[in-house]
C-alpha positions as CSV (number, residue, x, y, z in Angstrom):
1,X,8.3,12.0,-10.4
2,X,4.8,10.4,-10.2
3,X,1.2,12.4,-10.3
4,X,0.1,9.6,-8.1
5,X,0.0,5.8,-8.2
6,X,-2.4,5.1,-11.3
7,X,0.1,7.4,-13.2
8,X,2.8,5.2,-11.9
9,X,0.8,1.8,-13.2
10,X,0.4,3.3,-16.5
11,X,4.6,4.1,-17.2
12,X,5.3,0.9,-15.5
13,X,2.4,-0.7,-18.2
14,X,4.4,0.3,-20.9
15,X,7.5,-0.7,-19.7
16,X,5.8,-4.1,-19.0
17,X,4.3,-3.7,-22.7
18,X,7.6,-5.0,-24.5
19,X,8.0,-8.6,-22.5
20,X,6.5,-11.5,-24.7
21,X,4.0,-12.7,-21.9
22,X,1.5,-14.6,-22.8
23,X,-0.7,-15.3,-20.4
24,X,0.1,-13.1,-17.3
25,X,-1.6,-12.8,-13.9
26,X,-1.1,-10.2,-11.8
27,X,-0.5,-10.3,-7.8
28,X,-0.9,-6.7,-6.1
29,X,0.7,-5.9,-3.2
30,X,-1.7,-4.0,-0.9
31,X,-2.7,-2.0,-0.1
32,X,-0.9,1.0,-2.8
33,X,0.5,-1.8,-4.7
34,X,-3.8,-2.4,-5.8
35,X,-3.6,1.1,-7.5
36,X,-0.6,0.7,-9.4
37,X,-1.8,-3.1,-10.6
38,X,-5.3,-1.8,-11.9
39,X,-4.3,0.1,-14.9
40,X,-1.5,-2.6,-15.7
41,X,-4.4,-5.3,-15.4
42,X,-6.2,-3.6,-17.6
43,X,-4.0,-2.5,-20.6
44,X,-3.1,-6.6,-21.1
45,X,-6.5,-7.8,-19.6
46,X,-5.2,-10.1,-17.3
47,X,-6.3,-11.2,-14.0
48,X,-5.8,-9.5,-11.2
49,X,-5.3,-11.3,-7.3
50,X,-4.1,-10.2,-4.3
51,X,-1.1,-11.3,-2.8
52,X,-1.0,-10.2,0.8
53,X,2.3,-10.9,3.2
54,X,3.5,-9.4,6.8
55,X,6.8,-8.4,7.3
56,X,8.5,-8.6,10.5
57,X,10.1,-5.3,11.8
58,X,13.3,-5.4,14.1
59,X,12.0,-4.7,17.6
60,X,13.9,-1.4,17.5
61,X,12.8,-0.4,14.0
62,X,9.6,-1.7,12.9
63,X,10.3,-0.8,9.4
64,X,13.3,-3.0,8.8
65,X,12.0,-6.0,8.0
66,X,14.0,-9.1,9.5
67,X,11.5,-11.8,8.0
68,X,8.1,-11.6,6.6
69,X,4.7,-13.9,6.6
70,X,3.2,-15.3,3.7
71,X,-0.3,-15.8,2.7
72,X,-0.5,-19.5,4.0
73,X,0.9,-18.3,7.1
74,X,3.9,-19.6,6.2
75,X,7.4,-17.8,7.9
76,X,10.2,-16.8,5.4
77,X,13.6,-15.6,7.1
78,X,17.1,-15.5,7.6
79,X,18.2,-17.1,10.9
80,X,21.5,-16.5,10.3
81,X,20.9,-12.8,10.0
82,X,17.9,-12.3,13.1
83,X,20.9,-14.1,15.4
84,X,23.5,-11.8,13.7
85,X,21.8,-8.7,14.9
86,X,21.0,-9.3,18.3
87,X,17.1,-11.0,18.0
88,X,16.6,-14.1,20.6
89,X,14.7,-16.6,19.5
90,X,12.1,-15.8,22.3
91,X,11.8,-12.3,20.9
92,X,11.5,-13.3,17.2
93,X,8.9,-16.0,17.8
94,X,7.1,-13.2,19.6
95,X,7.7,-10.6,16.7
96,X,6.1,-13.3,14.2
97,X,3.2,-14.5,16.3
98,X,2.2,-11.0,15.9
99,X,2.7,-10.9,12.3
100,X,0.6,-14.0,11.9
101,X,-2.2,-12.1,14.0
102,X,-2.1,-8.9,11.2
103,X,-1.7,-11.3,8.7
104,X,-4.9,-13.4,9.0
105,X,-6.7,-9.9,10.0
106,X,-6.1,-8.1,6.7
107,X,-6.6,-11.9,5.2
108,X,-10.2,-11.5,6.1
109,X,-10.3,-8.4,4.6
110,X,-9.0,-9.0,0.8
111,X,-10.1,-13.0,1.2
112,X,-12.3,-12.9,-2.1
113,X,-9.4,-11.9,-3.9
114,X,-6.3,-13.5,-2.3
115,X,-4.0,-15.7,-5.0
116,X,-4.4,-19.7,-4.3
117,X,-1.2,-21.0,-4.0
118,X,-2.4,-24.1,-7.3
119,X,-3.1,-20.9,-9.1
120,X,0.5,-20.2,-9.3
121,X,2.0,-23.1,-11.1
122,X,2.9,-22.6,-14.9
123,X,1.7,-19.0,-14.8
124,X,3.6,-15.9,-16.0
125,X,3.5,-14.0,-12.2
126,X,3.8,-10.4,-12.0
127,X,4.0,-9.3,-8.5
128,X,3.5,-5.3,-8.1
129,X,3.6,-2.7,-5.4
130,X,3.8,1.0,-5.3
131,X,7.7,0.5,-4.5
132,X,10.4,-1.0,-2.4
133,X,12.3,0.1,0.4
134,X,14.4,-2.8,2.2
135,X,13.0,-5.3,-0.3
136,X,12.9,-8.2,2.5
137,X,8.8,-8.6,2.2
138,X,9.4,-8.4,-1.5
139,X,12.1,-10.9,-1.6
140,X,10.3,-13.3,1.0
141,X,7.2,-13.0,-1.3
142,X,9.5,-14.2,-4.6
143,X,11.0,-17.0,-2.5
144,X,7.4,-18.1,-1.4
145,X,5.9,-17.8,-5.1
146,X,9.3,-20.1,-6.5
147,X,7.8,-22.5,-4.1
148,X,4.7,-23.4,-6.5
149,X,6.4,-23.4,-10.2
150,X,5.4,-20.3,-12.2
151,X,6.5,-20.5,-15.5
152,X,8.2,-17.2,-14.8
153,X,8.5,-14.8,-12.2
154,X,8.8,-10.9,-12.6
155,X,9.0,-8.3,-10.4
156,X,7.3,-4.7,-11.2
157,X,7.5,-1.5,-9.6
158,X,7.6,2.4,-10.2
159,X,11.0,3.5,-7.9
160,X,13.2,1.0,-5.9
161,X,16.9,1.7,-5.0
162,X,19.4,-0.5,-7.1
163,X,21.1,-2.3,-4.7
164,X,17.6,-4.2,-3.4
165,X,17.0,-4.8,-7.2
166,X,19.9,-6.5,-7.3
167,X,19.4,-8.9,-4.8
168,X,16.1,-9.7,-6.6
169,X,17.6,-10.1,-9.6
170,X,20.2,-13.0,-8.1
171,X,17.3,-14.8,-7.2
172,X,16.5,-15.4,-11.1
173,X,13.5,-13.0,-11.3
174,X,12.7,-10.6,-13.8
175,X,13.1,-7.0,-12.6
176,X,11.1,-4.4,-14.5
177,X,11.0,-0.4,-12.8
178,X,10.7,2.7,-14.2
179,X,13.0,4.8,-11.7
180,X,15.7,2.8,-10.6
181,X,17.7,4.9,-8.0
182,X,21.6,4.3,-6.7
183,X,20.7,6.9,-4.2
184,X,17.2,6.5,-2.6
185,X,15.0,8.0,0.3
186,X,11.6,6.5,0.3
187,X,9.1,5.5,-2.1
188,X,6.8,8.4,-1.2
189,X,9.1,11.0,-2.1
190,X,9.2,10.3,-5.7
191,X,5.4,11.1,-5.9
192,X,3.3,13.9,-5.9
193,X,0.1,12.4,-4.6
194,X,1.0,9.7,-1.9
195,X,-1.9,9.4,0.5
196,X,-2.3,6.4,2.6
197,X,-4.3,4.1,1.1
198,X,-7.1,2.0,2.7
199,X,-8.1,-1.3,2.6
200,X,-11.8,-0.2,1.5
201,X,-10.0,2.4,-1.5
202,X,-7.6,-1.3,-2.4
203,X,-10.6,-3.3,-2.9
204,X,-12.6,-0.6,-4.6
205,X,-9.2,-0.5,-7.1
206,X,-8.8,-4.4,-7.6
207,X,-12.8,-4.6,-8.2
208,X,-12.7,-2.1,-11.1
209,X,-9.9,-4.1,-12.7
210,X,-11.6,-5.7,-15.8
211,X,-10.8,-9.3,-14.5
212,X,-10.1,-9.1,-11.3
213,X,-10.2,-12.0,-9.1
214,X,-13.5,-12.5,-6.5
215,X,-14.7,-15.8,-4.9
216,X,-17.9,-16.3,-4.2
């Protein structure tokens, strides 16, 4: 179990330790995904952005995700799957206008720090949050990031069950996580301290970072 999510970024730091990166920059997921990338951003001094997406819940349970938005306000989703379960088109386009709207909001918030899209190419991308549940945001974030070339992508977290792992892992990513769990509850449970961040505690995170990224 984790004291809290800094203790989390420093095991999942030295996990990352023994992959030959050379270059890496770091994309947080906020807003707990900012904790856990500070301490990892700061034990290989690399740069720290923000990498910001929306999922879309089902309309009968917000927190499975049945598509997500990306940070160009781009939509990543499975149309096969929304028609399988029931979602008319009508209702999805609805579901993701509203994304879009919390998307560009909390866009206005981290904006100085968000990852450019021509930042991406021929980079060594790590992309970290506090954990995964479903996985769908996660996994629409890795499709959206394969878009621009990295020279390699890598997926870190502290706890994530197995099975969503998996699925990562088939899309050719690197999977690094300190608890890996075949049966799992929710990310909070496998901390002590798991306080709902906000946005103002994130930035304060990512700006103590030693090279955190802020436009002018």
């Amino acid at each position: 179990m984790f004291n809290d999510r800094t203790h989390a970024g420093q095991l999942l730091a030295e996990k990352l330790g023994a992959r030959n990166l050379k270059n890496p920059y770091i994309l947080a997921v906020p807003r707990g995904g900012v904790a856990v990338a500070s301490p990892i951003a700061g034990k290989f001094q690399a740069k720290l952005a923000i990498l910001i997406a929306k999922k879309i819940g089902h309309p009968l349970n917000p927190e499975v995700a049945i598509g997500a938005i990306m940070p160009d306000g781009s939509l990543i989703h499975d149309n096969q799957y929304v028609t399988g379960i029931g979602v008319q088109q009508e209702r999805f386009d609805k579901l993701a206008a509203e994304a879009r709207k919390a998307l560009n909001e909390r866009a206005k918030i981290y904006e100085a720090a968000i990852v450019k899209n021509y930042e991406i190419k021929g980079r060594d991308i790590i992309i970290v949050d506090d954990g995964i549940a479903t996985g769908y945001t996660m996994l629409a974030a890795v499709k959206w990031l394969k878009k621009w070339n990295p020279a390699s992508l890598t997926v870190a977290v502290p706890v994530a069950p197995a099975d969503v792992l998996n699925k990562l892992r088939q899309e050719e990513v690197q999977v690094v996580c300190v608890d890996e769990r075949d049966v799992f509850t929710a990310v909070g449970s496998y901390y002590k301290n798991f306080e709902e961040m906000t946005d103002q505690e994130a930035l304060e995170y990512h700006r103590l970072a030693p090279n955190a990224i802020v436009r002018l």
